[in-house]
C-alpha positions in Angstrom: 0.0 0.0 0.0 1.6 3.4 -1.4 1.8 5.5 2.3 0.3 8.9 0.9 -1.5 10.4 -1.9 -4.8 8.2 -1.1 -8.4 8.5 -1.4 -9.3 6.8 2.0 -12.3 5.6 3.8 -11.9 3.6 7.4 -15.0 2.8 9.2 -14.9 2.9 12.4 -12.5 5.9 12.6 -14.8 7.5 15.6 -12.8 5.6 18.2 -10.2 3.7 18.8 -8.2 2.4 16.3 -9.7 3.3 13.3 -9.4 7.0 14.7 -5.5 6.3 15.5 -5.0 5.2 11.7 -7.1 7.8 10.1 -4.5 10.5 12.1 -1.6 8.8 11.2 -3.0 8.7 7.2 -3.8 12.4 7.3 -0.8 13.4 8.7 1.1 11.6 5.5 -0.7 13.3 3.1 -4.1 11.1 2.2 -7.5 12.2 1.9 -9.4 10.8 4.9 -13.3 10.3 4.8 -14.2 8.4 8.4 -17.3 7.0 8.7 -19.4 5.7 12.3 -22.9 5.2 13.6 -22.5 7.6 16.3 -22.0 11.5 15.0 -20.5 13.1 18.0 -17.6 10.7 17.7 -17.4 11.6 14.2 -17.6 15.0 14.8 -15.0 15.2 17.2 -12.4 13.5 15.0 -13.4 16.1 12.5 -12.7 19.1 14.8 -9.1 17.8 16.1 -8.0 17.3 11.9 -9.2 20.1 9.6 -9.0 18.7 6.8 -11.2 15.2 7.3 -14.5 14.1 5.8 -16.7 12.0 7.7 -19.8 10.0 6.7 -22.4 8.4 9.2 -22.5 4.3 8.1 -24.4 2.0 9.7 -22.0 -1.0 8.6 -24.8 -3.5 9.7 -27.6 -1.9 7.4 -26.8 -3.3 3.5 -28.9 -0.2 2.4 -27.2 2.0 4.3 -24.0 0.4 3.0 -25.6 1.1 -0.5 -26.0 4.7 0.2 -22.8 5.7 1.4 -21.4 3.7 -1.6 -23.3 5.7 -3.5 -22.3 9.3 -2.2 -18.8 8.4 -2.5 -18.7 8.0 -5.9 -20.5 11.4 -6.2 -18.5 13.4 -3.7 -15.2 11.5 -3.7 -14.5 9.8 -7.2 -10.6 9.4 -6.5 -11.2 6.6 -3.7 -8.7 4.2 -3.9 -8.3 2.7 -0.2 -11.0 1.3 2.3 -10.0 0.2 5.9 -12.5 -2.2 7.5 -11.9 -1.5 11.3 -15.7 -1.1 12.5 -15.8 -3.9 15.2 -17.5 -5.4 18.1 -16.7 -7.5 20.5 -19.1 -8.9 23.3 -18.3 -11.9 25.5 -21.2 -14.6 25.2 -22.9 -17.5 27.5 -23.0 -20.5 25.1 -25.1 -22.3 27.4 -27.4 -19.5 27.5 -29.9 -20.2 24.3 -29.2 -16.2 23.1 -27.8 -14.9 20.2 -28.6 -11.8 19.7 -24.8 -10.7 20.7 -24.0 -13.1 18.0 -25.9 -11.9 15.1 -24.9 -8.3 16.0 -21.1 -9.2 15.7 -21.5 -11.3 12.5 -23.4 -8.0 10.7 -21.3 -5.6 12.0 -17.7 -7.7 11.9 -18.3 -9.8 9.3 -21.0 -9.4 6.8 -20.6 -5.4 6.8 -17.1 -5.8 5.5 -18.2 -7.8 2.3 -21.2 -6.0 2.1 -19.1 -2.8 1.8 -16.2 -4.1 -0.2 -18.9 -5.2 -3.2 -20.4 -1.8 -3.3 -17.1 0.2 -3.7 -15.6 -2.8 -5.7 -16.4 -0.8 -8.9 -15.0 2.4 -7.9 -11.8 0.9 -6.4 -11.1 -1.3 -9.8 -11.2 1.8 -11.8 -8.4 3.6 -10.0 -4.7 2.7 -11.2 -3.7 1.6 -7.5 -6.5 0.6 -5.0 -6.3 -1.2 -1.8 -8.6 -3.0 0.6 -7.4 -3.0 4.2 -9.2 -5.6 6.6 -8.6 -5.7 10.4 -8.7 -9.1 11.7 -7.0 -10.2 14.9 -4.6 -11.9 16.4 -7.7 -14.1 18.1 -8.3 -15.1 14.8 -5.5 -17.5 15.3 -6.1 -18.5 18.4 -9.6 -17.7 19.8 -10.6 -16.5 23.3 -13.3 -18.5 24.4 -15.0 -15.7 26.3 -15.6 -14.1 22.7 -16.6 -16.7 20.7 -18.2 -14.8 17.5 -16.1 -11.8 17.9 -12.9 -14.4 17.1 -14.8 -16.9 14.9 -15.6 -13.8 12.3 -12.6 -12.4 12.7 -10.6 -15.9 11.8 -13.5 -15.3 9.0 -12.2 -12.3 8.1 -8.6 -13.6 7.4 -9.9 -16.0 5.4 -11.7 -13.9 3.2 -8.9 -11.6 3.1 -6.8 -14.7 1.4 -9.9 -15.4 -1.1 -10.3 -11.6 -2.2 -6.5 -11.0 -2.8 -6.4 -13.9 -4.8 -9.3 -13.1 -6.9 -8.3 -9.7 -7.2 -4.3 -10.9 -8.4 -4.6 -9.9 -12.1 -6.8 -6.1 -11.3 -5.2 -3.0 -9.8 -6.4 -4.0 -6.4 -4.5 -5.2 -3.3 -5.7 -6.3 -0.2 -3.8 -5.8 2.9 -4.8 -7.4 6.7 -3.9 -6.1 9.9 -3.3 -8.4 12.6 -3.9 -6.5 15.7 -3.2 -8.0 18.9 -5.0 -6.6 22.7 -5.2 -3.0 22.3 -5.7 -0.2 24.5 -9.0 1.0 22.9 -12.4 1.1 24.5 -13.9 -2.2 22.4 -15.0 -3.6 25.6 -15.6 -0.6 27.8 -13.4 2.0 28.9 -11.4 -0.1 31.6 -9.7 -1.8 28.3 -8.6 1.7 27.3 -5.9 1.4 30.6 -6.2 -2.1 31.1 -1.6 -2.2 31.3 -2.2 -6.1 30.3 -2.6 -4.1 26.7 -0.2 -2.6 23.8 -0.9 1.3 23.8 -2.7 2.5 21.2 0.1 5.0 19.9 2.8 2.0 19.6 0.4 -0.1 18.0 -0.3 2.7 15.4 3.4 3.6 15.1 4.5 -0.1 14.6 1.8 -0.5 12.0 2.3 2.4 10.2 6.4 2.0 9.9 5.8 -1.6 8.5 3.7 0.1 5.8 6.5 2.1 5.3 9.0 -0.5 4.9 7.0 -3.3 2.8 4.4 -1.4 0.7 4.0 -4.8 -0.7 3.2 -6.5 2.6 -0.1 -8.5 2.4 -0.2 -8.9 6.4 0.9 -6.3 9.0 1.6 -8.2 12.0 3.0 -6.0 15.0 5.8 -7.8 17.0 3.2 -8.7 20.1 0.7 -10.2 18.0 3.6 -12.8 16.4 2.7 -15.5 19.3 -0.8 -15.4 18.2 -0.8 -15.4 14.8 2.1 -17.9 14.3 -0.1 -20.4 17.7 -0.8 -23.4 14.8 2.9 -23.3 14.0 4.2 -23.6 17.6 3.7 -27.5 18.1 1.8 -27.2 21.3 -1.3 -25.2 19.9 -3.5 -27.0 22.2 -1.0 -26.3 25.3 -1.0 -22.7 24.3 -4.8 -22.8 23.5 -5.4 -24.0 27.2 -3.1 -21.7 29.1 -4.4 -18.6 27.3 -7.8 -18.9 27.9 -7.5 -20.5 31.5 -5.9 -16.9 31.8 -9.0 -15.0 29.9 -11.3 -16.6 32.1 -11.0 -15.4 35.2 -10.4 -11.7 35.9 -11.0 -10.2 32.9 -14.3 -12.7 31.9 -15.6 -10.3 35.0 -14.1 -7.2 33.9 -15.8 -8.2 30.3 -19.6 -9.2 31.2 -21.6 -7.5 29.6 -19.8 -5.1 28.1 -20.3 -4.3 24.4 -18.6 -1.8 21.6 -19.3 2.2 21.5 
């Protein structure tokens, strides 16, 4: 992915990381047009960087999806990038019989993504240089069972990314994942904003951003503390690690987790 002189749309880029990466993009000379359910958020990222364009996208509506698609061709013909970073993540009961959480996490993690890449698969394939950015996760290599959905669409996301990058070899598109690993972000309340167990925000960002730097070409960024996770399978004791990583998910920060859902 070329670092500057981009058309870019991240969803998501109220908050958290998506924010993070739309400031770091802006700040190397790209267009930025965020986009979020919630317009304060928006808002506020607009007013700390003159310069941004935000949209309000409810990733989980296909119409809605439709519509935005629809006004960026109109208002911002030169789009060339997407980032995927709107996310959820809610802890769920298996034994419970619910799943609402569920369904919410698969539109808004999963099936928003595709839904969004096909509508602006037309504009991106007419630029000279495009690129599709996914956010998956490092528990999309080895899943914390407190999350169940939240991990099994983001393993889902990986995969897709691997299917579209193939089909899209022989067209000016490229597709490029990022493999966070724990953040400090508010995904699961604000306690996970502080929570020390986590990788600040800033390094992640930084570490991301320099990789991009390095290897334009890359098809994963994978920060160094996310390397345990994503390379699990390859370790030889995956079902060692499996056990000893959740057994240390499930008790303190199962609590500190109940309940708690996305901004």
């Amino acid at each position: 992915m070329q670092i500057s002189d981009n058309t870019i749309l991240i969803t998501g880029g109220g908050t958290g990381i998506g924010r993070a990466l739309a400031e770091a993009f802006h700040a190397r000379g790209n267009r930025i047009i965020v986009t979020g359910r919630r317009r304060e958020m928006l808002q506020q990222t607009l007013d700390a960087n003159p310069g941004m364009d935000a949209i309000e996208l409810d990733i989980r509506d296909a119409a809605d999806i439709r519509r935005v698609a629809g006004e960026l061709r109109q208002s911002h013909p030169t789009l060339n990038a997407v980032i995927h970073n709107a996310g959820i993540m809610r802890t769920e009961d298996l034994q419970g019989g619910d799943t609402a959480d569920a369904e919410d996490t698969i539109a808004t993690n999963l099936l928003g993504p595709i839904c969004l890449t096909a509508a602006l698969m037309p504009l991106l394939l007419q630029q000279a240089q495009s690129t599709i950015v996914t956010v998956s996760s490092g528990l999309a290599f080895l899943p914390g069972a407190i999350t169940p959905t939240y991990c099994a669409t983001k393993a889902a996301i990986h995969s897709y990314s691997q299917s579209l990058r193939y089909q899209l070899r022989d067209t000016p598109v490229r597709v490029l994942e990022i493999v966070p690993p724990y953040v400090q972000t508010e995904l699961t309340g604000p306690a996970h904003a502080s929570d020390p167990n986590a990788m600040p925000l800033k390094a992640f960002v930084d570490e991301v951003m320099a990789i991009i730097e390095a290897s334009p070409d890359a098809q994963e960024v994978c920060v160094d503390r996310v390397k345990p996770l994503r390379n699990a399978a390859a370790g030889g004791d995956y079902a060692a690690f499996f056990q000893r990583f959740n057994d240390a998910r499930s008790g303190a920060a199962a609590a500190q987790w109940k309940g708690r859902s996305a901004p």
